[in-house]
N, CA, C and O atoms as a Tripos MOL2 file, in Angstrom:
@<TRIPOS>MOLECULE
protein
  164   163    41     0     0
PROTEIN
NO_CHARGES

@<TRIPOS>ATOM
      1 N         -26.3080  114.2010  -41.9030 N.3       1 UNK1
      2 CA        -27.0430  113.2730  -42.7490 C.3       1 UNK1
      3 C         -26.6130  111.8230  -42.4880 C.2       1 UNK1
      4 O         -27.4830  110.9530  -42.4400 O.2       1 UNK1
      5 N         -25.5930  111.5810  -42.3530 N.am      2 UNK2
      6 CA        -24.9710  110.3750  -41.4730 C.3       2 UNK2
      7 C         -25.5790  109.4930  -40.7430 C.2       2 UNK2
      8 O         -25.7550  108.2770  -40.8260 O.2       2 UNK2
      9 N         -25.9250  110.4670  -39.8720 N.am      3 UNK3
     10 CA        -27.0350  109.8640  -38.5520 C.3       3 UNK3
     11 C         -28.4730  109.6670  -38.7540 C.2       3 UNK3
     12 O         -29.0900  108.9300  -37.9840 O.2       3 UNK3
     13 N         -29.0100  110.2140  -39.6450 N.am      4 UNK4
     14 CA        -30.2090  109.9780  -40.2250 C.3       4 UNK4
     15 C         -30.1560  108.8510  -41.4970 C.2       4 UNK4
     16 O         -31.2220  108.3330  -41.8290 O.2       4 UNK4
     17 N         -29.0460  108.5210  -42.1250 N.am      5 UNK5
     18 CA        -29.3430  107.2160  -43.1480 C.3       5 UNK5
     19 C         -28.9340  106.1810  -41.8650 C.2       5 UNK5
     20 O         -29.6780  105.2020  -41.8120 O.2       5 UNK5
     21 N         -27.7000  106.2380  -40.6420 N.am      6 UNK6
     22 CA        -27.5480  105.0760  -39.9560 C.3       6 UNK6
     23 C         -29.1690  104.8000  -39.6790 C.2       6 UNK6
     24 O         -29.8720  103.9810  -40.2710 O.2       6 UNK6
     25 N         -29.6320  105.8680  -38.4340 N.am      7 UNK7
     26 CA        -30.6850  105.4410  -37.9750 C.3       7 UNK7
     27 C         -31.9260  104.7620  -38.9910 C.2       7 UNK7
     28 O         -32.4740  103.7210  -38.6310 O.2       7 UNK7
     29 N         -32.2420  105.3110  -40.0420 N.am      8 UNK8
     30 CA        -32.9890  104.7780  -40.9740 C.3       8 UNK8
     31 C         -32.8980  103.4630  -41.5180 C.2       8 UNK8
     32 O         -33.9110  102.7900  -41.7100 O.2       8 UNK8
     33 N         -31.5850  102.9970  -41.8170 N.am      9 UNK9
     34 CA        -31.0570  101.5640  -41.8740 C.3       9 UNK9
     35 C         -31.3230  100.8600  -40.5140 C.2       9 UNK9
     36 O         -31.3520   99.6290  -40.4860 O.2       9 UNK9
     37 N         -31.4700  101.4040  -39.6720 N.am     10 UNK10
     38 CA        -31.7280  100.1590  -38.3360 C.3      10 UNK10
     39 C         -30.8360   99.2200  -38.3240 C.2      10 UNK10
     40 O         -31.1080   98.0970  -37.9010 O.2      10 UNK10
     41 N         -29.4910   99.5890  -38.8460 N.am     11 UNK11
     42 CA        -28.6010   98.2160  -38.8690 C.3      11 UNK11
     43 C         -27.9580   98.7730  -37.6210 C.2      11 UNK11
     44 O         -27.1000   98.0110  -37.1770 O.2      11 UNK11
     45 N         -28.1210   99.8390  -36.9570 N.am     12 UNK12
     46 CA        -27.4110  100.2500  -35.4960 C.3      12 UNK12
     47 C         -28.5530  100.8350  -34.6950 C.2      12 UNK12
     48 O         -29.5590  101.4310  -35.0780 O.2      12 UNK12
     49 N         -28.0450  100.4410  -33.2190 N.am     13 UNK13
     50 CA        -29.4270  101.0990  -32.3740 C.3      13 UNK13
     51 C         -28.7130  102.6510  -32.0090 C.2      13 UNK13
     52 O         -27.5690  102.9200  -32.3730 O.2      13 UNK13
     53 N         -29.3040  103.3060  -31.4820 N.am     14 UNK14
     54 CA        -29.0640  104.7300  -31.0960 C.3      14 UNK14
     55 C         -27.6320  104.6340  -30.3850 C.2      14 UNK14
     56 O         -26.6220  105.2500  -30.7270 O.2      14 UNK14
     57 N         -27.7470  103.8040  -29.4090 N.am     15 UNK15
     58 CA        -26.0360  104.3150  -28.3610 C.3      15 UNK15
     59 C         -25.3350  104.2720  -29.5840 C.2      15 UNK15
     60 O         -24.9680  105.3290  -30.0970 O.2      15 UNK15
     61 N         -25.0220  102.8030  -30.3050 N.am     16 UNK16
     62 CA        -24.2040  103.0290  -31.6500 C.3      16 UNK16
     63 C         -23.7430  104.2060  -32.0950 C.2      16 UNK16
     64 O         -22.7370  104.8990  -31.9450 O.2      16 UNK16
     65 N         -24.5620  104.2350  -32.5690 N.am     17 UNK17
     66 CA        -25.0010  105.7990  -33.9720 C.3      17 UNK17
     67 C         -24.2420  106.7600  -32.7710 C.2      17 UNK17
     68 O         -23.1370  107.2330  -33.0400 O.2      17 UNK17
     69 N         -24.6780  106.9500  -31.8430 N.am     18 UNK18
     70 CA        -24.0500  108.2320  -31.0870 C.3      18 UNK18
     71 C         -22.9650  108.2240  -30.7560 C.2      18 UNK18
     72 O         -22.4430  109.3390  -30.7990 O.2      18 UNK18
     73 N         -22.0660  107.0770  -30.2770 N.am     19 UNK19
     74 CA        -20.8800  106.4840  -29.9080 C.3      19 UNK19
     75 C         -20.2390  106.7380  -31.3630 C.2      19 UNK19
     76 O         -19.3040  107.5330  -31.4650 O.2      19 UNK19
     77 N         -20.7720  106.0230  -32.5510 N.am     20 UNK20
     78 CA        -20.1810  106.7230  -33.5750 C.3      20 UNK20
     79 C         -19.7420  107.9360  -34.1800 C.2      20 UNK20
     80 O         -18.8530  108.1820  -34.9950 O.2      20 UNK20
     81 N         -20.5990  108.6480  -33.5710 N.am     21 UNK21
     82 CA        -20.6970  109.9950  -34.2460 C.3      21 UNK21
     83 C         -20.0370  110.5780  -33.2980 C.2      21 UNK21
     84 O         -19.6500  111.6900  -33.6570 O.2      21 UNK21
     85 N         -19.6530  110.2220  -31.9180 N.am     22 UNK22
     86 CA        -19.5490  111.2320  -31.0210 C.3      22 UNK22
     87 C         -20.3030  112.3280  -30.4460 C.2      22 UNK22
     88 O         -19.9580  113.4830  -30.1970 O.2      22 UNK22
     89 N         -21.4640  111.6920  -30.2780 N.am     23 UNK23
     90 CA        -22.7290  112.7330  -29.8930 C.3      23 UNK23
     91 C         -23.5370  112.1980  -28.9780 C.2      23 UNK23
     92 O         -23.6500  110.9730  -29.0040 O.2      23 UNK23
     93 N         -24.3140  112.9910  -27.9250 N.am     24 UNK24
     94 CA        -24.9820  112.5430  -27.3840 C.3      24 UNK24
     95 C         -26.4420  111.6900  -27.8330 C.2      24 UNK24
     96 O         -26.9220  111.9240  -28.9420 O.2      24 UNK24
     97 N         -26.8420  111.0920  -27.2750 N.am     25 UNK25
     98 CA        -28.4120  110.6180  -27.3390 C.3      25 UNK25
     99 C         -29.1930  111.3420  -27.7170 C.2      25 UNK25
    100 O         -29.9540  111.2370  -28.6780 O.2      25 UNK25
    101 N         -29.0030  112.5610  -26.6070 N.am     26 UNK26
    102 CA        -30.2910  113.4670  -26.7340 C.3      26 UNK26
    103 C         -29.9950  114.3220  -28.2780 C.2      26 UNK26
    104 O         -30.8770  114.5550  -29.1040 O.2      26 UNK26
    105 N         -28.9340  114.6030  -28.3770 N.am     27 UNK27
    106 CA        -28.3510  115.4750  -29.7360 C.3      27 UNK27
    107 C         -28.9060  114.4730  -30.7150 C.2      27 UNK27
    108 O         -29.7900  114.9340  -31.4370 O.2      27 UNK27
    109 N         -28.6360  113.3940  -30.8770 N.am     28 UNK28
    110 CA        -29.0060  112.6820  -31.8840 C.3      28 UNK28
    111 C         -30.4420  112.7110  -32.3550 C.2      28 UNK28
    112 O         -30.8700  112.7800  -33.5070 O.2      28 UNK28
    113 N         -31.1660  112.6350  -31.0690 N.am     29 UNK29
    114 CA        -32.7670  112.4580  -31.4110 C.3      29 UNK29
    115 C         -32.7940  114.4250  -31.9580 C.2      29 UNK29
    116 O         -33.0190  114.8070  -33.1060 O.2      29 UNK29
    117 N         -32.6080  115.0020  -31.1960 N.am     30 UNK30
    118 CA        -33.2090  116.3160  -31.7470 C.3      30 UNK30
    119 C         -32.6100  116.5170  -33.4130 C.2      30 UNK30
    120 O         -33.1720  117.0680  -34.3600 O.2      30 UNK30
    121 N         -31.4050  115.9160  -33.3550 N.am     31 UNK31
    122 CA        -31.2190  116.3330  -35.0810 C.3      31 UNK31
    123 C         -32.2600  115.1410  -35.7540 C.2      31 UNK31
    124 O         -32.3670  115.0230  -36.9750 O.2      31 UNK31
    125 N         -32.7240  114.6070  -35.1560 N.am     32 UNK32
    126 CA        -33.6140  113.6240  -36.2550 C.3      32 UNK32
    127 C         -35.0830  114.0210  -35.9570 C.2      32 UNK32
    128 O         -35.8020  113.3220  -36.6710 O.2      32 UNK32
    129 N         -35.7400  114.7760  -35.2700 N.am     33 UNK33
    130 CA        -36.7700  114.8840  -34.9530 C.3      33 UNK33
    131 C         -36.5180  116.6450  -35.9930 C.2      33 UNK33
    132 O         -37.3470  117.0710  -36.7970 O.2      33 UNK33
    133 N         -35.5010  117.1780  -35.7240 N.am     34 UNK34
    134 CA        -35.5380  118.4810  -36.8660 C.3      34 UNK34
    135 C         -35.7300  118.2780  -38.0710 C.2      34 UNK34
    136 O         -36.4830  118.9930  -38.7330 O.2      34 UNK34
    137 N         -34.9420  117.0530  -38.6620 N.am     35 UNK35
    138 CA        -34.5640  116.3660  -40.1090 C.3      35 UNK35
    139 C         -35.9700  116.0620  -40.0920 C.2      35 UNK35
    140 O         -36.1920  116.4360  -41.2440 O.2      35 UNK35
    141 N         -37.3730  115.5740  -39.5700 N.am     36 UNK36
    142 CA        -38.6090  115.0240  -39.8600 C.3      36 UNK36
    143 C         -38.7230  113.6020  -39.6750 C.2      36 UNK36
    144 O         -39.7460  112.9900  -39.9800 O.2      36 UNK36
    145 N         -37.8930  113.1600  -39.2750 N.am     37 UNK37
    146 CA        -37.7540  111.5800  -38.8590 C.3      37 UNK37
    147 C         -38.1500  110.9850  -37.7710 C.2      37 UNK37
    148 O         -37.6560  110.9670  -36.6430 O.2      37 UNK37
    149 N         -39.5530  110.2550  -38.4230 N.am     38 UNK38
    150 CA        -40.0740  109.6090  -37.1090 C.3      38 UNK38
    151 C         -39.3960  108.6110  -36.2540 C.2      38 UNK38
    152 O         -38.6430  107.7720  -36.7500 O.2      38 UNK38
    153 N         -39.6350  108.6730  -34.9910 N.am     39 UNK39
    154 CA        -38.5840  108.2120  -34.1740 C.3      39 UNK39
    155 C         -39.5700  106.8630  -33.6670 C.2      39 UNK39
    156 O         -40.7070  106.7840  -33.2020 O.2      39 UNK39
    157 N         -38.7110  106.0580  -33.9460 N.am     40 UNK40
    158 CA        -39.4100  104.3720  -33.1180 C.3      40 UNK40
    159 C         -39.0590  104.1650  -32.0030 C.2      40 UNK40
    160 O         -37.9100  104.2570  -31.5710 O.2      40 UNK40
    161 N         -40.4260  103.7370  -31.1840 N.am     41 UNK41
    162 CA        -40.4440  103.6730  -30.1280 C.3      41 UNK41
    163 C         -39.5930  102.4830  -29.4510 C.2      41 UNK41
    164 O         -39.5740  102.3560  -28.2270 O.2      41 UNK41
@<TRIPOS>BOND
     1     1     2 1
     2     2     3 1
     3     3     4 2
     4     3     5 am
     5     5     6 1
     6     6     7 1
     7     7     8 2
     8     7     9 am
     9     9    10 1
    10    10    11 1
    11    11    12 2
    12    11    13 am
    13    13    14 1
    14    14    15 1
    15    15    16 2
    16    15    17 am
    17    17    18 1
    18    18    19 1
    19    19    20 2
    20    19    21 am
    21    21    22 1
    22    22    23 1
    23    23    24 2
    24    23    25 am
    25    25    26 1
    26    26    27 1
    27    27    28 2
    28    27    29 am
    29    29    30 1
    30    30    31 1
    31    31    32 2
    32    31    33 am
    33    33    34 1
    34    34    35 1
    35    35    36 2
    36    35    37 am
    37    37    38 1
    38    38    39 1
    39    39    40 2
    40    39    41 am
    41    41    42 1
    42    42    43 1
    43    43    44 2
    44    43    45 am
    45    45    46 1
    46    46    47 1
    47    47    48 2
    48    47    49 am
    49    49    50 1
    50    50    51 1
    51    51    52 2
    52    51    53 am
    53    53    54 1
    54    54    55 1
    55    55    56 2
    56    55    57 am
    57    57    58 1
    58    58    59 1
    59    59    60 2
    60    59    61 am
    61    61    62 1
    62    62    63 1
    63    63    64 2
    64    63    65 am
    65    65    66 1
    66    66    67 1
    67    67    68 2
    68    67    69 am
    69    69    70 1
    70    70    71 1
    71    71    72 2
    72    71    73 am
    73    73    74 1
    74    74    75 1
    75    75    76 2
    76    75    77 am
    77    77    78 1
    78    78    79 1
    79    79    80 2
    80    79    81 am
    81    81    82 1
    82    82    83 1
    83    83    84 2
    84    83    85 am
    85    85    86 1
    86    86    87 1
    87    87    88 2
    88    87    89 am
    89    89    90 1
    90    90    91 1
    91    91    92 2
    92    91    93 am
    93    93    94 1
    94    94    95 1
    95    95    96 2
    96    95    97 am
    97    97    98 1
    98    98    99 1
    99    99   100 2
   100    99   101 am
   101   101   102 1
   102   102   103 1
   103   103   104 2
   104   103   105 am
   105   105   106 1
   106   106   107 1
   107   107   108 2
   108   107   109 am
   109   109   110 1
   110   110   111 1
   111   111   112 2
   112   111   113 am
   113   113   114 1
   114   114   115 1
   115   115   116 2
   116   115   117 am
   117   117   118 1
   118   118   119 1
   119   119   120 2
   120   119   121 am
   121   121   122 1
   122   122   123 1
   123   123   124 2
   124   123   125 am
   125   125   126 1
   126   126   127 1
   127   127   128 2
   128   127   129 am
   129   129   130 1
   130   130   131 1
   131   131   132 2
   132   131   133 am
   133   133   134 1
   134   134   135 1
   135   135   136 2
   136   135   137 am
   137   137   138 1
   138   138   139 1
   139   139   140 2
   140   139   141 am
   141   141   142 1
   142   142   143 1
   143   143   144 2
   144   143   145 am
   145   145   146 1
   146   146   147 1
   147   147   148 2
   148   147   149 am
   149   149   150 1
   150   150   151 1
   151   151   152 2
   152   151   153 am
   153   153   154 1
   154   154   155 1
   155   155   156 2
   156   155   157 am
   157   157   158 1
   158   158   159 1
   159   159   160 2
   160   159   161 am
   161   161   162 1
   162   162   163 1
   163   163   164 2
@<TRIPOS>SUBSTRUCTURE
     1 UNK1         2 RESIDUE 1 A UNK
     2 UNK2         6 RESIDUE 1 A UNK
     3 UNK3        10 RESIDUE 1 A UNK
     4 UNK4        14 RESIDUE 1 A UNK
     5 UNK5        18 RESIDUE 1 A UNK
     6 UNK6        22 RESIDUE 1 A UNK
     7 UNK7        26 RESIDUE 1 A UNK
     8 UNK8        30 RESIDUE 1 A UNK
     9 UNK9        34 RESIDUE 1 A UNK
    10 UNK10       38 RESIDUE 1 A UNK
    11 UNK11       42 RESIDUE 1 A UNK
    12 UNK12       46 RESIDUE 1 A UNK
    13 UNK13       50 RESIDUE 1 A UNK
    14 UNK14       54 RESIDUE 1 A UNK
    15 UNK15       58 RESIDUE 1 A UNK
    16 UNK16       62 RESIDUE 1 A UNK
    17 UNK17       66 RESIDUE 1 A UNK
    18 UNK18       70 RESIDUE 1 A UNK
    19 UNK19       74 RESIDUE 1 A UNK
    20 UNK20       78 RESIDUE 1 A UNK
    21 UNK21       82 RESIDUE 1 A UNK
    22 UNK22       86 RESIDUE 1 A UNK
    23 UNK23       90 RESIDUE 1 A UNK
    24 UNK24       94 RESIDUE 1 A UNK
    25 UNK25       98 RESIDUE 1 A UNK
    26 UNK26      102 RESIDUE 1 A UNK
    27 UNK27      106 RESIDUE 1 A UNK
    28 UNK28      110 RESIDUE 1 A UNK
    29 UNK29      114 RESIDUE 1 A UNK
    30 UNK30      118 RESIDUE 1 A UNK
    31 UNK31      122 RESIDUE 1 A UNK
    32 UNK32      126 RESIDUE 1 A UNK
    33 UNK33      130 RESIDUE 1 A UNK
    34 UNK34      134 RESIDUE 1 A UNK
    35 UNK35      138 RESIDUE 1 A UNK
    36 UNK36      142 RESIDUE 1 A UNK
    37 UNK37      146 RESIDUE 1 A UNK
    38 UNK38      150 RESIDUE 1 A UNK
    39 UNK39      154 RESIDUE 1 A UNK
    40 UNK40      158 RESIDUE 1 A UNK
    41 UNK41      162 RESIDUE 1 A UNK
């Protein structure tokens, strides 16, 4: 849930958020595309 309020805040871009979390890119988008979170282009 972490990664879905960062990304939602837009106060970090993706490498961020993933570098934060310790996760990949691609991991990141699939847990947010599972969670229902539209992803900006």
């Amino acid at each position: 849930m972490v990664a879905e309020t960062l990304y939602r805040e837009q106060q970090l871009g993706v490498n961020e958020i993933a570098q934060r979390l310790r996760i990949s890119k691609v991991t990141l988008y699939k847990y947010l595309r599972h969670r229902g979170v539209i992803i900006h282009a």
